[in-house]
Residue, then its C-alpha position, 0 to 999 in steps of 0.5 A: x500500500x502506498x503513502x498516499x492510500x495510507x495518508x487517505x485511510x488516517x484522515x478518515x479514521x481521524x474525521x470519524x473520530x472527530x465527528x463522535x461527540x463526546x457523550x457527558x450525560x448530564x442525566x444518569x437514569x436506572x432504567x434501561x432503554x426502552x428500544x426497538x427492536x426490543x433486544x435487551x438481555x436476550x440470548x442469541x447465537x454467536x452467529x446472528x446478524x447485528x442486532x441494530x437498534x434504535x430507541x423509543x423516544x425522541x432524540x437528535x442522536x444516539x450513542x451505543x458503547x458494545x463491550x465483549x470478552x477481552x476488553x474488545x469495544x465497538x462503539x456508534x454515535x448516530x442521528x437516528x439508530x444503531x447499525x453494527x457493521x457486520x465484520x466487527x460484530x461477527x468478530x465480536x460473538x465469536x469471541x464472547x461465546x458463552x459470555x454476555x455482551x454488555x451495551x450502554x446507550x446514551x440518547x441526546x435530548x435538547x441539547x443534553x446526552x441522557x444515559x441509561x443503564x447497560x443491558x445485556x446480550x447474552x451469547x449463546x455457545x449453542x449453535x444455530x441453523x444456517x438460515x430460514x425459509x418463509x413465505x412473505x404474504x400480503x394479509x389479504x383473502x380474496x386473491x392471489x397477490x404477490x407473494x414468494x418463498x424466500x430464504x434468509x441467511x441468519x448471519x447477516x441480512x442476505x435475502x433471496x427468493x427461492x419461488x415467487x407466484x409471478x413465476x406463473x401469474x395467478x398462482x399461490x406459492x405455499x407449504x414449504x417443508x423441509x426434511x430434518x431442515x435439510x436444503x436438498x429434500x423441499x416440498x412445496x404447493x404451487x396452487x392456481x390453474x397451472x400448478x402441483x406440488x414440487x417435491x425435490x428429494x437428495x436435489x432433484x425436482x419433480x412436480x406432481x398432480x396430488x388429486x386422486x379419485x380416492x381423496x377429497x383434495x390435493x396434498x396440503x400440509x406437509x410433514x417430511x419422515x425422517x427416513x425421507x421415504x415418506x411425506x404426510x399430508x393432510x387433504x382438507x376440504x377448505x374454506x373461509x368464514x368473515x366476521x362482521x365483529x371488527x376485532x376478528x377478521x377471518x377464519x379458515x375452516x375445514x369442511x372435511x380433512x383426512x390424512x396420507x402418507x406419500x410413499x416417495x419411492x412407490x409413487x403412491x399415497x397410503x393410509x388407513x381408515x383410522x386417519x380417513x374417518x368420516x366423522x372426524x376432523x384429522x389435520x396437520x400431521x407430523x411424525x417423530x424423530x424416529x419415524x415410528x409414530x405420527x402425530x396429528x389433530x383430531x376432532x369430531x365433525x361439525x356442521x361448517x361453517x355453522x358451527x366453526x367456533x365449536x370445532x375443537x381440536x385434540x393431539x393424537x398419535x397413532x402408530x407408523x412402520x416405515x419398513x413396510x408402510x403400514x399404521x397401528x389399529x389404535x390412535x392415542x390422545x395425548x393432550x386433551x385440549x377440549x377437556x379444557x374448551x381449547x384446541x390444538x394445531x401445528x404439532x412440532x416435535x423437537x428432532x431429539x424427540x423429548x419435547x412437542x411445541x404445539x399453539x393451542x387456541x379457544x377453537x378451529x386450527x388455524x391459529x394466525x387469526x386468533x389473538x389468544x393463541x398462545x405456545x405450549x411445550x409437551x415433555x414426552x418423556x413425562x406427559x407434563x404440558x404447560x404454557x411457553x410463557x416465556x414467549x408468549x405474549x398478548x397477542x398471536x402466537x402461532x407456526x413455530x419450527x425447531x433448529x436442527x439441534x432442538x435448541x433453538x425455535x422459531x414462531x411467528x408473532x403478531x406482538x409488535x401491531x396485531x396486524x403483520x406476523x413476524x419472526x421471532x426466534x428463541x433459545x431453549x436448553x435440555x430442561x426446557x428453559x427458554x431465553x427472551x425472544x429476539x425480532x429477527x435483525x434486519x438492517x435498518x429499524x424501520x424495515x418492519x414499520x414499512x413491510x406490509x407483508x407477514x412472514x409465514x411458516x418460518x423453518x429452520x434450515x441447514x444450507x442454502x436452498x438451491x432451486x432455479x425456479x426457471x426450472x420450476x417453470x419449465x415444468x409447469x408451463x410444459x405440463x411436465x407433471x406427474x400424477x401420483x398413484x392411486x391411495x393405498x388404503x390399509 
């Protein structure tokens, strides 16, 4: 490097340095700041994205001194909000893993810099997963707006769609499902005129016509067996019902639902009479770790859309042999929830099988519209159930998704305005102790003030996803579709 770029590089260094005001504060407060997104003494993984911020109040500037291990210090001044830059915050976690952050913040107000006290990040050595996949949706219901699957890199602010519904305009892009959060074993639903459901196994793609003569609908929500031999699927048949009450919107409701297990490699859906009763509800089926139960939500038929609000869920098992295909003659019920007058859906068991998160609400099974849904944690070693408290909050709390580890979770949250579902992710160790959410870290404060689209079905995965969605395409415009076998019933 010569002299002139060395001479150009100190001059900078020493302007910036100029340009920091020295922080006097003349008032020293107790409290902690109050700031947005709300990251104070939260445990986040040593690979997380910077936790940029600002502060809930009005302020001419802010100032943030960011103290790790070993003395190291990184300190911002700024007008509106605190952005880290991302090499010296990486450099940062990675030597303070195990350890906490400690974060003071000054704001200046009329002239004067106001102090508050320091909060915490705690840094977890517990890895996480490389990234999440989520599907970014306009909270609408008539038509088909803009929408995509899109995959975010959780070390820095690295978003890229994996399919968007322009690819065929009219369409509906939705149900990503990954197996074990593994990149190269997908599904996902491309719905409209044109369309099936896009199933790529160890990175290869086929598209497949799920309707049968035998089932009600086509494939719907999916769950990956661990063996990636099989996939469930509920078939439903859908509908929707609108409140004419302004503080309720919308419920999705089944008028029928039953349950399949696609056999990959036979090209042909299976299932027994149990998981096809006629006078029950049976929906959102998820298997265990080790691929011998499955897992699901029953409830008995009612009269839709009359009696939408007194369907009522409960978490059953029922037994599944992947060596040859075949289900147990008994279904368990593992949590009673209209013992209660409440309602299971979305069951998630952590992959190292002790736990089962599931959201539990007044009625139906569609979560994301009810304000009283909350998370619950089943132990499945000793059958004790309570609510996540930890991360619940006043508001929605609904789709959750496990780290590859089981030690850390993911959920969808309408907390910050009741209107848009948001990400939140969370820590939780082999006791079942939960850490603070923290608001997935995006580059600036204001991008969740200015999105108008929710984030749906966040999942955990390992790498990134590598789909060409001119690929997709090709196939769905050629008709390059294949159709699924006849159901195989028990």
């Amino acid at each position: 490097m010569n002299r002139y770029f060395i001479v150009v590089i100190v001059f900078l260094l020493l302007s910036f340095q100029a340009c920091r005001e020295t922080v006097a504060p003349k008032e020293v407060r107790k409290e902690k700041p109050a700031i947005f997104p709300d990251y104070v003494d939260v445990t986040v993984p040593a690979t997380i994205a910077p936790l940029n911020f600002k502060v809930q109040d009005e302020y001419s500037a802010i100032d943030a001194v960011i103290e790790g291990r070993n003395q190291e210090v990184i300190h911002i001044q700024d007008k509106k909000e605190i952005c880290i830059p991302e090499n010296k915050w990486a450099q940062l976690l990675a030597n303070s893993k195990g350890d906490s952050l400690r974060i003071t913040v000054s704001i200046k107000k009329q002239g004067n810099w106001i102090r508050f006290a320091p909060f915490a990040v705690h840094v977890s050595d517990v890895p996480i997963d490389y990234g999440l996949v989520y599907r970014l949706i306009a909270p609408g219901y008539e038509v088909y707006s803009k929408m995509g699957i899109y995959q975010r890199n959780l070390s820095s602010f690295d978003q890229s769609p994996i399919v968007e519904n322009t690819l065929i305009p009219g369409s509906c892009v939705n149900c990503h499902s990954f197996r074990l959060s593994d990149p190269k074993n997908m599904n996902l639903h491309i719905r409209g005129k044109k369309g099936g459901t896009v199933l790529m196994t160890d990175g290869k793609i086929n598209l497949l016509n799920t309707k049968t003569d035998e089932t009600i609908s086509n494939f719907i929500y999916p769950f990956w067996h661990p063996s990636g031999n099989y996939v469930a699927y509920s078939v439903n048949n859908i509908h929707q019902v609108f409140h004419a009450a302004k503080t309720k919107r919308v419920e999705v409701v089944d008028g029928a639902s039953d349950i399949v297990v696609y056999d990959i490699k036979n090209n042909q859906p299976i299932s027994c009479a149990e998981l096809m009763n006629d006078s029950i509800f049976e929906t959102f089926p998820s298997f265990s770790p080790d691929g011998r139960s499955l897992y699901f939500c029953s409830a008995a038929h009612r009269e839709m859309p009359q009696e939408f609000n007194k369907v009522q869920y409960n978490l059953c098992r029922i037994a599944f042999n992947p060596e040859n295909g075949t289900f147990g003659g008994q279904i368990d019920t593992l949590f009673n929830a209209t013992a209660i007058n409440k309602s299971v859906t979305f069951p998630r068991p952590s992959p190292d099988g002790r736990y089962l998160m599931f959201t539990l609400i007044d009625y139906g099974n569609f979560s994301i519209w009810h304000k009283e849904a909350d998370l619950y944690l089943l132990d499945l070693q000793t059958g004790l159930c309570r609510s996540m408290d930890e991360a619940n909050s006043r508001d929605t709390e609904s789709y959750h998704s496990w780290s590859s580890n089981s030690r850390w979770f993911v959920f969808s949250s309408r907390r910050i305005d009741g209107l848009y579902t948001r990400p939140f992710i969370a820590s939780i160790d082999e006791k079942g102790n939960i850490g603070k959410p923290f608001l997935l870290p995006q580059a600036n404060t204001g991008f969740y003030t200015n999105l108008m689209e929710s984030f749906n079905i966040p999942e955990f995965v390992t790498g990134k996803v590598e789909v060409d969605p001119n690929e997709i395409e090709k196939m769905i415009v050629g008709d390059k579709v294949s159709q699924v076998g006849k159901l195989k019933m028990q």
